[in-house]
N, C-alpha and C positions, 0 to 999 in steps of 0.2 A: 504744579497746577495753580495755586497761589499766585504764582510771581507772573504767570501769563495772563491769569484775571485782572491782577493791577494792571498791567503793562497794558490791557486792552482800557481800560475805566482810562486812565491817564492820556489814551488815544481820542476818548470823546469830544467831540469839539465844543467848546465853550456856548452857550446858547442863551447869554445871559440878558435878550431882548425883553423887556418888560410887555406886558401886554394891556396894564394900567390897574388903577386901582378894582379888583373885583365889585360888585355891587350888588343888591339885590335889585329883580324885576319882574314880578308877582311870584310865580314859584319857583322862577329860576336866578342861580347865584349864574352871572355875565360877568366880562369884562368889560374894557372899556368901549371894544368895536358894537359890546352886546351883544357877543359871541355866548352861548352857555357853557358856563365852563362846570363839566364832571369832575370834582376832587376824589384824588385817588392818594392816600397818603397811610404815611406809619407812623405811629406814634413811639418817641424816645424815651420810651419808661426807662427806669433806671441809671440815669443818668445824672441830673443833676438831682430826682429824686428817688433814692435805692426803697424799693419794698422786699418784706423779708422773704417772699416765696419764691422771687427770682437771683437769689443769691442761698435759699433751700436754708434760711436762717431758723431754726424751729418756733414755737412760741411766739410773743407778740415781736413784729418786723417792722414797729415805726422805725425810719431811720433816726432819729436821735437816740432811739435805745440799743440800734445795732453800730452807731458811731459810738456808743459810752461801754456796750461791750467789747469793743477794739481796744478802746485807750486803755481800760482794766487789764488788757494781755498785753500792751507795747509803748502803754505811754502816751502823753500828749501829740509831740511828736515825728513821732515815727506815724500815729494817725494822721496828723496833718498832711505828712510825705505819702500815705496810702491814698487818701483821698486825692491831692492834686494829681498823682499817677491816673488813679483811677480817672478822674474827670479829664486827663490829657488825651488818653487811649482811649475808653468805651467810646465815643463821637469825634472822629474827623472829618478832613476833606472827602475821603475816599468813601465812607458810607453814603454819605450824599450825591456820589459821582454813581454808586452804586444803583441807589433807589432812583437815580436817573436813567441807568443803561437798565435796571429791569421794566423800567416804563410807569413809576410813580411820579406822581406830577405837584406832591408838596408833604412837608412833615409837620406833623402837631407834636410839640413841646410841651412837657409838662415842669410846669415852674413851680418852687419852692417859694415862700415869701420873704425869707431870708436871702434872697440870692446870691447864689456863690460867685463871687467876683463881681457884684450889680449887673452890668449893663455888658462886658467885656466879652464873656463869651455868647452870649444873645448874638450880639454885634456882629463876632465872628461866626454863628452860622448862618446867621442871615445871609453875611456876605458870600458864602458858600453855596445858598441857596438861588442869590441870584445868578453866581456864575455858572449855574445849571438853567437858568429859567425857571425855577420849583419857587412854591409858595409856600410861607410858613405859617403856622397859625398858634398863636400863642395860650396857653392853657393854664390856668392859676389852678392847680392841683393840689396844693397846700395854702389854705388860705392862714391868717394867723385865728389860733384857736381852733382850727380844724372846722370842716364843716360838714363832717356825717360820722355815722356810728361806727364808722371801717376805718379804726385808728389806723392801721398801717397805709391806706390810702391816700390820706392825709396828714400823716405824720403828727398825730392828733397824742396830745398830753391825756390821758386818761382821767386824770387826778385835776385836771383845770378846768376849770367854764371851755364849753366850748364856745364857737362864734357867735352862735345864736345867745348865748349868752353872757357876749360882754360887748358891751358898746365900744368901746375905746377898740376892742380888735375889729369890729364893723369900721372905724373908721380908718383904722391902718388899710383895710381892705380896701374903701373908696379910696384914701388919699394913693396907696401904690399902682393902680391902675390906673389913676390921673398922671402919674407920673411915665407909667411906662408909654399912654398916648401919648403925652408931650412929648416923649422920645423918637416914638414912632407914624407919628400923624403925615408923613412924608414920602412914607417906605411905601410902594409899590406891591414889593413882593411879600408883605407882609398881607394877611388875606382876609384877617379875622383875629377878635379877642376872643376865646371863650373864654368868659370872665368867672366861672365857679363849677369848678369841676364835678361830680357826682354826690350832689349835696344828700342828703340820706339820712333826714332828722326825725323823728318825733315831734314835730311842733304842739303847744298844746293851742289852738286856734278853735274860734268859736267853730262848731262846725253844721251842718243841714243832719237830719235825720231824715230821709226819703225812705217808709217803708222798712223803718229799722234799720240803714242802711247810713253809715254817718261816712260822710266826707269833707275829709283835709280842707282846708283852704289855702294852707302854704303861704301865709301871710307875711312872714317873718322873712320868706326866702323871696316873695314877688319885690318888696320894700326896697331888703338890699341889691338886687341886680338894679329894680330901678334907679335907687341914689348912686349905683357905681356907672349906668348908661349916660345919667347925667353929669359928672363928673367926668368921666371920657367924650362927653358932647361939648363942654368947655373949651377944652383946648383938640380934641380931632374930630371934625365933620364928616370921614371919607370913609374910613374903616366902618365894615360890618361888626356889627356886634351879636355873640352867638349864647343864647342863652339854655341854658339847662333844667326840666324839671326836676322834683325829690326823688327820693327811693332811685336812686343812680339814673338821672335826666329824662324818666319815664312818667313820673306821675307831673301833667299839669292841671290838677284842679287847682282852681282859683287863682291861679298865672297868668292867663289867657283873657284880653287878644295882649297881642305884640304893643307896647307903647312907643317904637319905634322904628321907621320909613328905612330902615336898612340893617333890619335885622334876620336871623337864621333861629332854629328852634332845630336841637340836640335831642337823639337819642341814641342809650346805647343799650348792645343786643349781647346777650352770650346764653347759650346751652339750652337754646329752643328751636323749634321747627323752623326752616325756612320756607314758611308760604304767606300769602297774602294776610293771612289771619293774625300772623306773631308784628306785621307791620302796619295793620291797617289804624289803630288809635292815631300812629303820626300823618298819617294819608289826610286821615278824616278831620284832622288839624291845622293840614296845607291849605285842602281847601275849602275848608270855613275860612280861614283867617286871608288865604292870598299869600302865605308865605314862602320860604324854600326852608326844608327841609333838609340834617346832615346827621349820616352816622358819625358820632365823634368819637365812639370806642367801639372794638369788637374784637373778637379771634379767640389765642388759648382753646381750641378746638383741634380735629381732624382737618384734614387735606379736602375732604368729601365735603364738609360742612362749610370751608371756605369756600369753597366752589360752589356752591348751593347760592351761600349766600349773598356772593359778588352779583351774581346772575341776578339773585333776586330785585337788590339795590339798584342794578344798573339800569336794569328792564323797567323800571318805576323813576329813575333819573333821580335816585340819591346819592350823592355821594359819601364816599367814603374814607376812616381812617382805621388801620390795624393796630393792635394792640400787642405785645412790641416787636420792636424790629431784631431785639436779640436780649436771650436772658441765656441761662441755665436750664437747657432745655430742647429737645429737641421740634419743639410746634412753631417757630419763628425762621425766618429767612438765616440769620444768625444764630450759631449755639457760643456759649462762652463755657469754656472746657474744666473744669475744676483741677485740684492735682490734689498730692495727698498730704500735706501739711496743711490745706486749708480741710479737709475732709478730720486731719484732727481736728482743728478749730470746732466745727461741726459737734462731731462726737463728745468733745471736752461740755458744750454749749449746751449740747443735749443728754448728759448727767451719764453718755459712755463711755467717756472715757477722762485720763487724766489732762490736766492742763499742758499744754506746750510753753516749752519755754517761748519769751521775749524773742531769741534769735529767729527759731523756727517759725515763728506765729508771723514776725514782721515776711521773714522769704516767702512765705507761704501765701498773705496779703499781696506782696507787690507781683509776686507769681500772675495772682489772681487778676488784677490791677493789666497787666502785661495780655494775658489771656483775653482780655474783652477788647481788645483793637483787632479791628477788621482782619487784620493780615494775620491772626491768629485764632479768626473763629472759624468754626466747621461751619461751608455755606450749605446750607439744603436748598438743593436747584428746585427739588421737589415741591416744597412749602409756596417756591415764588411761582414756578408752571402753572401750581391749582389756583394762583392767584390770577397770572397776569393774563394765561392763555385756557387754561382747559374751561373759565363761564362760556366759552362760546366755540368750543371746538371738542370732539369727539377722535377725531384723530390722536393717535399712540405715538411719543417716539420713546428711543431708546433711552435709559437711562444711564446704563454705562457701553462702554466698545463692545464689550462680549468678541472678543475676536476669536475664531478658533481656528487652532492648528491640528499639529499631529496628536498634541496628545494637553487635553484642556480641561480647567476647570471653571466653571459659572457660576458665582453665589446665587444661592436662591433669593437672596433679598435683593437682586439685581434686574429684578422682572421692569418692565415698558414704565413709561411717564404718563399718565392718562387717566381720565374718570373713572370711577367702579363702574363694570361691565361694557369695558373697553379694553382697557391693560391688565385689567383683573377684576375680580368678583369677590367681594369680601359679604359675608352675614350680620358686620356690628362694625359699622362704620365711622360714627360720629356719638359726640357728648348729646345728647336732646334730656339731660334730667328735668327739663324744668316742663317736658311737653311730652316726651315719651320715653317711660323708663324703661322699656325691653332692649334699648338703645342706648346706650352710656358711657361706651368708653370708647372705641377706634381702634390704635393699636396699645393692644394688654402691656406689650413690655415697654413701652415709653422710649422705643432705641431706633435709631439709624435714619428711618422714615416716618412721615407722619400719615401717611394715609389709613385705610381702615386695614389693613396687612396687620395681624401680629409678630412683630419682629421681637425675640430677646437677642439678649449680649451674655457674653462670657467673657469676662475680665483677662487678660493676660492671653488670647489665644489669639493665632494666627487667623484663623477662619472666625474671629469673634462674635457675626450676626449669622441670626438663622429664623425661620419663620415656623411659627407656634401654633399655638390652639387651633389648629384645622377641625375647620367643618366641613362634613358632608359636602358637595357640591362647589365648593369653590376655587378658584382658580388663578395662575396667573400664566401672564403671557411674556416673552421673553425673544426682543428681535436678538438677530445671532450673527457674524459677519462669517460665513465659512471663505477660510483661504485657498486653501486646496479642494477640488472634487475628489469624491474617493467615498469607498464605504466604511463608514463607521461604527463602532460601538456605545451607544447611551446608555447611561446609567443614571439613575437617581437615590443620591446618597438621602433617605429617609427613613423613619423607624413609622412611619405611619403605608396607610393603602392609599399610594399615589401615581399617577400614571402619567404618560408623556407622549401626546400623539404628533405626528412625522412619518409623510412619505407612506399615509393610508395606513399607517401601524400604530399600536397601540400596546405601550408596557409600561413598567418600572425599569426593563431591562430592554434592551433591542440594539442585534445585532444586527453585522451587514446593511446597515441604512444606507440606502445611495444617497449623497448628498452634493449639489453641483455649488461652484463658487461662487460667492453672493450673498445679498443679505436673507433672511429666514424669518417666518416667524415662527417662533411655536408654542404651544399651551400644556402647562403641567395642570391636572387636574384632581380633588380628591375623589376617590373610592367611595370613602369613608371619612367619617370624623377624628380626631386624635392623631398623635404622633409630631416627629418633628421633620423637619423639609432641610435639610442645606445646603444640597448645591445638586448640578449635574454635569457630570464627567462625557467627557467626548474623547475618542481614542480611534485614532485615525489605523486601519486593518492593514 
């Protein structure tokens, strides 16, 4: 299956037509015809910067403390040889060819300020990016000295001033962003700087007291984007510049209006309702100000809640970026699979177990290192449907052949591709902690699929997924290819009260089913609540 998915990406024909530099044009981000162009993009977390909860590193996950606990197990090195591995594999050609054949149209970068290699590998995905026609938008995600309280975000020193408080890293800040325009003041397919990724300070700023009510001014944070807008205004005129408020690109008091004719205003969204309510401050921002508006981070959610919230975006003409395109996990287009030397490492790291030797610990790394290239991650078709296709369609298909013969089995985590209360009906769909907690998780076991389904895993087995915590009333649906007419025997292998209706009948069990050749659909439904679900047997009489 792998080697057919490449062979089809590799078939894609080259579309590497510029369309000019993007622009702003009151609220909408245009090209050069002054066409509006909708950004639909993923973001490459992990990559040139690791955080520790997509590599499931316990405790604090800046990457320089999860680089300094490598070289403690393997040496200088051998880290060296894990990291260029790593940096070789996690992003190439083929993800990019990828996020083109699923129908994304650019990727946001999150850049370290240290950059690994400077300029070299930028360069080469740019180039990547134009041989798709995709745009790239570049992200200073580690400014030097970090610039919010979410050390692993920013790969933030604990124990140092951060940015806000050292002048000499304010100016590293301004000078490397002068630099990376003078690099790129020419590129086309480059779309956008955001110039300071989810700043998240404390400032302490004179502030208003309205009614016992004190608010921010953000002064500290308006300063430096401005002296960095000006410094990228020096040497490039073209490029949009995208700015971010505090508390993760949300709070803009005292930021506002816009100091520049070609600029975007950032926000990002995670583990709240999608309705007009949870987006209206940046609406109500566009049009005071005249500007265009971008989600520049989102996801780590349900299937249900990405679909919610693409629709919501789109319907209101924001565009968008995911948050990432592949970790250690199954809620991304991509999973990167772990093995079990790195799972010591883990264990060792989180005081369960003992240390691995040097030998082990390095195979175990490059394993890891090996595991995050495309042609070895687990795709979930699922994650990308609720993306690309189910905001705006209600129709089901299939997720796997289900083909039946004489004598068959059907996982039950093998039910339709499609919205909740389409392909299925789930009770606890999506994350919403931050706007309704009767709703918070999606699915319980974190396995196979990301929709609101509870799916667990059992380690070492043949039949390894199966669907869980049933509730009262809910359901899924399941297209089916029969081969043969004939009547047959259903079964549903469950420990719960669940039922299978087909052909006007209704059981757990049913015999003699006439069934004609062709495709089917059919719905397994709960009784009841409890029990487990995993599969259902067909057995041709």
């Amino acid at each position: 299956m792998k080697k057919i998915l490449l062979l089809f990406l590799l078939l894609i024909p080259c579309t590497g037509r510029s369309q000019g530099f993007l622009h702003t044009s009151g609220t909408n981000i245009v090209n050069a015809q002054g066409k509006n162009v909708l950004l639909r993009g993923m973001g490459l977390g992990g990559w040139l910067l690791q955080e520790g909860y997509m590599l499931h590193v316990p405790g604090e996950g800046q990457q320089h403390k999860i680089r300094a606990r490598i070289e403690a197990l393997i040496g200088v090195d051998k880290t060296n040889a894990f990291y260029d591995a790593w940096i070789s594999n996690n992003t190439t050609h083929t993800d990019i060819d990828s996020l083109k054949a699923w129908g994304f149209n650019s990727v946001r970068l999150p850049m370290h300020y240290n950059m690994y290699k400077g300029f070299v590998l930028i360069d080469t995905l740019l180039s990547w990016c134009k041989a798709r026609g995709m745009y790239l938008i570049l992200d200073l995600h580690a400014a030097p000295g970090g610039q919010g309280n979410d050390l692993n975000i920013s790969d933030r020193d604990g124990t140092k001033p951060a940015l806000w408080d050292n002048e000499a890293d304010k100016q590293k800040t301004i000078a490397l962003w002068k630099k990376i325009a003078a690099h790129y003041k020419d590129e086309p397919n480059i779309a956008a700087y955001d110039i300071l990724n989810e700043p998240n300070f404390g400032f302490d700023d004179p502030v208003n007291d309205k009614n016992g009510i004190k608010e921010q001014h953000n002064i500290p944070l308006k300063k430096l984007m401005q002296d960095i807008t000006a410094a990228i205004r020096e040497v490039d005129k073209k490029h949009i510049i995208i700015i971010e408020g505090n508390g993760w690109g949300n709070n803009y008091n005292g930021i506002l209006p816009p100091w520049d004719n070609n600029m975007v205003l950032s926000f990002h969204k995670y583990w709240n309702a999608n309705d007009l309510h949870a987006i209206q401050h940046i609406l109500d921002f566009r049009k005071k100000y005249n500007v265009p508006v971008w989600l520049g981070e989102t996801g780590e959610n349900s299937n249900v809640w990405f679909t919610e919230a693409i629709r919501l975006f789109e319907q209101n003409n924001i565009g968008w970026s995911w948050w990432p395109l592949k970790k250690m996990g199954n809620s991304n287009p991509l999973e990167i699979l772990s093995n079990d030397g790195y799972q010591q490492i883990l264990n060792y790291w989180n005081g369960k177990g003992d240390k691995p030797s040097e030998a082990t610990a390095f195979t175990a790394l490059m394993e890891l290192a090996s595991a995050s290239n495309i042609s070895n991650n687990i795709l979930h078709r699922d994650v990308i449907d609720a993306m690309m296709r189910q905001p705006y369609s209600s129709q089901t298909r299939p997720f796997a052949a289900n083909i039946i013969t004489d004598h068959t089995t059907i996982q039950a985590v093998d039910y339709d591709l499609g919205i909740n209360g389409a392909a299925y009906y789930d009770l606890d769909t999506a994350n919403y902690r931050l706007s309704n907690p009767k709703m918070t998780i999606g699915n319980r076991g974190r396995a196979y699929r990301n929709d609101g389904v509870d799916i667990a895993a059992v380690k070492d087995s043949a039949d390894r997924y199966y669907v869980t915590n049933i509730e009262r009333g809910e359901w899924l649906q399941y297209t089916v290819s029969v081969k043969k007419k004939g009547n047959y025997t259903i079964q549903l292998v469950t420990t719960g009260k669940l039922s299978i209706a087909v052909a006007g009948r209704t059981g757990a069990i049913i015999k003699n089913v006439p069934l004609n050749a062709g495709s089917l659909k059919l719905k397994v439904r709960a009784e009841e609540g409890g029990g487990d679900f995993k599969a259902i047997k067909f057995d041709r009489n």
